[in-house]
C-alpha positions in Angstrom: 68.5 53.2 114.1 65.5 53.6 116.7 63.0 55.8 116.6 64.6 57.8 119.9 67.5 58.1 118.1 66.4 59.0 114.6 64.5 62.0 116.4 67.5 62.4 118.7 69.7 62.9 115.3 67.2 65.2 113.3 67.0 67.9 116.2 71.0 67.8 116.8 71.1 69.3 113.4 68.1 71.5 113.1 67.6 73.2 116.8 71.2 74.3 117.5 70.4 77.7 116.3 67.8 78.0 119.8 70.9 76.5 121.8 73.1 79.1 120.3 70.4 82.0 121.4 70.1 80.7 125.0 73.5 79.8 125.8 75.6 82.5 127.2 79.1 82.7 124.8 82.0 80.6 126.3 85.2 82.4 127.2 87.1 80.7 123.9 84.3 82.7 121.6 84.2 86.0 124.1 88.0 86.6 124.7 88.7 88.7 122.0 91.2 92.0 121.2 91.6 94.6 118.9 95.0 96.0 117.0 95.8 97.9 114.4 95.0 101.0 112.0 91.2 99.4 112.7 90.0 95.3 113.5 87.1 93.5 112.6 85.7 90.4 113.9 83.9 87.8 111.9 80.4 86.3 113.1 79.3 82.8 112.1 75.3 81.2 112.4 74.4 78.3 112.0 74.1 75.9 108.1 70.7 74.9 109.6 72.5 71.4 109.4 75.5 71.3 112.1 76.7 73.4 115.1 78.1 76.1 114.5 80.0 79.3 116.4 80.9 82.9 116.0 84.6 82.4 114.5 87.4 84.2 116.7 89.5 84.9 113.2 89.6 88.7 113.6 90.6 90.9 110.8 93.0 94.3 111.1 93.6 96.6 107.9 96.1 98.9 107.1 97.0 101.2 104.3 94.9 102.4 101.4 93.5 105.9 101.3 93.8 108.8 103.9 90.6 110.6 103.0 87.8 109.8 104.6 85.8 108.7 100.8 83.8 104.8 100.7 85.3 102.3 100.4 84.4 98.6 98.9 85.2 94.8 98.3 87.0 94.3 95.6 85.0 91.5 93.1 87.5 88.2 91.9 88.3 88.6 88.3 88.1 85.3 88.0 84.5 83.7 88.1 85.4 79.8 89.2 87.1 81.7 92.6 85.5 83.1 95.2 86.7 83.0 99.0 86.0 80.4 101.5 82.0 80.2 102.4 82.6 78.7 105.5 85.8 76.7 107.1 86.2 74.2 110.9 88.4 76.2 113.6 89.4 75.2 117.1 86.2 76.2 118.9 85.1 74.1 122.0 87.6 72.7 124.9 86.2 69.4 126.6 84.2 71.6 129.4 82.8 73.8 126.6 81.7 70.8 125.0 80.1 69.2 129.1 78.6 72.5 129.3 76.9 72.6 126.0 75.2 69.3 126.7 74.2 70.5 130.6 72.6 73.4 128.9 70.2 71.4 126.7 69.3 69.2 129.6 68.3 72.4 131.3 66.6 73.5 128.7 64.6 70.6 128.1 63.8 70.7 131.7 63.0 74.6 131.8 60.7 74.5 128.5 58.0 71.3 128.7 56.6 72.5 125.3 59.5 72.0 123.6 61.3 69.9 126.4 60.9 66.7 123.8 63.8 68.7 121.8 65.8 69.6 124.3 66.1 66.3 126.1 66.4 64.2 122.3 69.2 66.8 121.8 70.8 66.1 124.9 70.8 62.5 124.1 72.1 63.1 120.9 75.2 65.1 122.1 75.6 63.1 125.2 75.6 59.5 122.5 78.6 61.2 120.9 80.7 63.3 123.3 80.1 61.2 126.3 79.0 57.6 125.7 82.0 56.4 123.5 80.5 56.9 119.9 82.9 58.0 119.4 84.2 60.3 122.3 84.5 59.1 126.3 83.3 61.3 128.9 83.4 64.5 126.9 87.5 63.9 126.3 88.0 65.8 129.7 91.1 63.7 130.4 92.7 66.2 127.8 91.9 69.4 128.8 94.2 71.2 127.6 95.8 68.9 124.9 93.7 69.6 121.9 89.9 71.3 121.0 87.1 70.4 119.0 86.9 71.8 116.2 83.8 72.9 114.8 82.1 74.9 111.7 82.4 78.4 110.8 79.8 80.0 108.3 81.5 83.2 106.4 78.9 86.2 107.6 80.1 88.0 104.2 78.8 84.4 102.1 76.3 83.3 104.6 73.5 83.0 101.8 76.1 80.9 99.5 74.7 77.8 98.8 78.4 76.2 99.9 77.9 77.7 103.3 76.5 73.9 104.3 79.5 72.4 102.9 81.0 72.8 106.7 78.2 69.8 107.9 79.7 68.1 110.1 79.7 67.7 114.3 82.2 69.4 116.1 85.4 67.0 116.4 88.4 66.5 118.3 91.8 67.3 117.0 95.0 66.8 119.1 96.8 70.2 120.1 99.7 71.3 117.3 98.2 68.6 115.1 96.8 69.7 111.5 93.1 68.0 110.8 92.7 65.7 108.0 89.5 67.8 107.0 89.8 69.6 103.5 87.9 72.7 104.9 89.7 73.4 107.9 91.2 76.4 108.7 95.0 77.1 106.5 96.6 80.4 106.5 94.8 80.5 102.4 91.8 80.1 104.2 92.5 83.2 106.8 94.3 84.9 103.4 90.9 84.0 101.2 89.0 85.7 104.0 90.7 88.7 104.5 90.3 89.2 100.7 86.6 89.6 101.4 87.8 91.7 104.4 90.2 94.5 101.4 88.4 98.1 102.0 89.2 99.5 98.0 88.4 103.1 97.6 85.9 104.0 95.5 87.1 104.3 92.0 86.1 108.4 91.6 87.4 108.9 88.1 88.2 112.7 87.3 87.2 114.0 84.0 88.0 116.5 81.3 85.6 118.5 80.3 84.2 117.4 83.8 80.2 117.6 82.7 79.2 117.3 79.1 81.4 115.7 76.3 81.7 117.3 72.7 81.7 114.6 69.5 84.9 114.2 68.1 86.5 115.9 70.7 88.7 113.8 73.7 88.0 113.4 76.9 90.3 113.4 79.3 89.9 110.7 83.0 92.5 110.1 85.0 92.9 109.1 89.1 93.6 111.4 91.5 97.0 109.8 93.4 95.9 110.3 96.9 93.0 108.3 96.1 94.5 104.9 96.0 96.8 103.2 97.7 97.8 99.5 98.8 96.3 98.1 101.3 96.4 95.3 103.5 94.1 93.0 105.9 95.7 90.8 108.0 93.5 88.0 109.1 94.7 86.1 112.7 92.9 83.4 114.9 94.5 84.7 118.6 96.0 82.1 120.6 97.4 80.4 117.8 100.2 82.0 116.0 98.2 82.1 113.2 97.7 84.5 110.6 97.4 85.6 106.9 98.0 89.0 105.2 96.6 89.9 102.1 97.8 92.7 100.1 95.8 94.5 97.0 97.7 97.0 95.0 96.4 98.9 92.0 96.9 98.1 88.8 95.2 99.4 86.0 92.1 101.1 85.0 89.9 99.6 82.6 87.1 102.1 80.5 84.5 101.4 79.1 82.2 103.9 76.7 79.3 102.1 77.0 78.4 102.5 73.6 80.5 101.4 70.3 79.8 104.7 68.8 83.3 105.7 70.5 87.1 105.3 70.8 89.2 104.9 73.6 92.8 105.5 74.6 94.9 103.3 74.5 92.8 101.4 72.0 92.7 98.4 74.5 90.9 100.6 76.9 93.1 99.6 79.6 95.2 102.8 81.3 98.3 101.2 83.1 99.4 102.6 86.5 102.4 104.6 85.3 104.9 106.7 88.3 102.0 105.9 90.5 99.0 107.3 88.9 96.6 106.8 86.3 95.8 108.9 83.5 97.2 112.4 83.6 95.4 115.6 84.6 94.0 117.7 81.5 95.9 121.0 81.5 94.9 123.9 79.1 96.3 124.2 75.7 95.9 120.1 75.2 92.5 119.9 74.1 93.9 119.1 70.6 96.5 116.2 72.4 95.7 112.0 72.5 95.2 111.5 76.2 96.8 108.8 77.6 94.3 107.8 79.4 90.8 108.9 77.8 87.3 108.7 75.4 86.2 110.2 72.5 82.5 109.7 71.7 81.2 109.9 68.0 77.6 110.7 68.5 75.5 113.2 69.9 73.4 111.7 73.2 69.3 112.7 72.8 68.3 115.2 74.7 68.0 113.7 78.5 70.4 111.0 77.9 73.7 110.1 78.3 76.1 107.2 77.9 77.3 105.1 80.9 80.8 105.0 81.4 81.9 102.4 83.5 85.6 102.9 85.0 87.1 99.9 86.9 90.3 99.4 89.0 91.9 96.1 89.0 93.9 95.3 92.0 96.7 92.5 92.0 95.8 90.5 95.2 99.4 88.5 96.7 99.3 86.9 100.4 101.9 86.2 103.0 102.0 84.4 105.9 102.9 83.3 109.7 104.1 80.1 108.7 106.2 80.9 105.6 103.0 80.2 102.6 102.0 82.6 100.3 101.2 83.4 97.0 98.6 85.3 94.5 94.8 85.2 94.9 92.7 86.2 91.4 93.3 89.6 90.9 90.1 92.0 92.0 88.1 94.6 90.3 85.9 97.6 91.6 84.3 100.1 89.6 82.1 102.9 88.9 79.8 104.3 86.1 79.2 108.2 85.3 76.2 109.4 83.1 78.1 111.6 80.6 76.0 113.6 77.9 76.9 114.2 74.9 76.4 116.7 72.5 77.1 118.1 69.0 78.7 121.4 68.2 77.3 122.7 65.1 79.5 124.8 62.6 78.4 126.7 59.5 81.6 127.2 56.1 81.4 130.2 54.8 
């Protein structure tokens, strides 16, 4: 390789981010529309190694809770799983792609101080898409019959190191035709997305007594039922027929002391969903009953302290979609922890 071209080559893949910031957003990335309970639409960067563009896959939820409480992601319960960093869709049509290298001519013409970038660029893009290495003339003889596809960096994972996994140039792929490119977009990929996309309500355990524990003496926590719900995010790439729903549904609630110096019910520590609820709501005259779902600490907290209890949801995650696929994803957990003091009621024998 020359010289020219080396340099041509190095600032394809480390000045896109300045095209990206000067170049007004083609109709294919602007054309977008909302639907749904609410809709969210991704935004992609660049890997500092490859074009890349602000992904059309939009996102629309529905279900979960009707109060207005936060809401969160739900983590994988599995650590070797996490959802897609970044993915190739259908991104540029052949003008998109003529327009892309006319813009860093002008640039290169517009800016002399940095017109050595813009016109090495240009050669660079025009070497590829135009010249025959390895498309002709920008593949405008098939408007219409295909798009290049290019990368996608997920703006929930854009600090994941596998985000510049998606390194390659923008490339062509035949309309209805599915790329031979392991990262390209699937319906798992829009499902695996939209699982970073579930909005879980908070898990706002109730407590009895609701302040300070006694030793010896239960605790009561259970979930309030209007609290949590399943919910849904459907993830869709318009103009495709595409599209992924992923549906999280609670499960079971998981306590944890945090301290050994306690006992939990059950003794596994994990309260099932039972007649859709969790736990049971203290009611007088039980203080002396097991709660089904509960602590009981054995020693007194220091003055000033208090033991963390963490409480965690786990949500079973399952995924339909447009063409027919579907399965489970890792289940997902979100949590909470409450300070709870604990003290010591002394009693004198007579």
């Amino acid at each position: 390789m020359t010289g020219r071209k080396r340099v041509a080559a190095s600032a394809l893949t480390v000045s896109v981010a300045l095209l990206l910031t000067m170049q007004a957003a083609p109709p294919t990335w602007a054309d977008r529309t909302t639907g749904g309970e609410s809709s969210k639409e991704a935004r992609g960067g660049t890997n500092g190694r490859a074009i890349t563009v602000e992904t059309r896959v939009r996102t629309t939820v529905r279900g979960g809770s009707t109060r207005s409480n936060a809401t969160g992601s739900p983590s994988p319960v599995s650590a070797d799983w996490t959802p897609p960093a970044c993915w190739y869709e259908p991104a540029f049509s052949p003008r998109q792609i003529e327009s892309t290298v006319k813009a860093w001519r002008a640039f290169g013409a517009a800016a002399p101080m940095a017109g050595g970038i813009g016109h090495a660029v240009g050669d660079a893009l025009e070497h590829r898409y135009k010249n025959g290495h390895p498309y002709k003339d920008y593949n405008l003889d098939k408007q219409g019959e295909g798009m290049f596809w290019a990368s996608v960096v997920n703006p929930n994972r854009a600090d994941d190191p596998e985000a510049s996994a998606c390194d390659r140039e923008p490339f062509w792929v035949d309309k209805g035709r599915t790329p031979d490119e392991p990262l390209a977009l699937t319906p798992e990929t829009l499902a695996s997305y939209a699982y970073d996309e579930l909005p879980v309500p908070g898990t706002e355990i109730r407590t009895a007594p609701s302040g300070m524990s006694t030793v010896n003496l239960p605790t009561w926590v259970w979930l309030d039922k209007a609290r949590f719900k399943k919910v849904s995010v459907t993830a869709s790439l318009p103009g495709t027929g595409l599209a992924a729903t992923t549906t999280a549904e609670p499960q079971s609630l998981h306590l944890d002391p945090g301290t050994a110096d306690a006992s939990v019910f059950p003794a596994s520590g994990r309260c099932p969903l039972r007649s859709g609820g969790i736990g049971e709501p203290y009611a007088r005259g039980r203080a002396s009953e097991v709660p089904p779902c509960g602590v009981t600490y054995l020693r007194a907290t220091a003055a000033n302290d208090a033991h963390d209890l963490r409480a965690t949801l786990t949500w079973r995650i399952r995924w339909t979609s447009s063409t027919g696929e579907g399965g489970v994803l890792p289940d997902g957990a979100f949590g909470v922890s409450r300070r709870v003091p604990v003290q010591e009621i002394q009693s004198v024998n007579r």
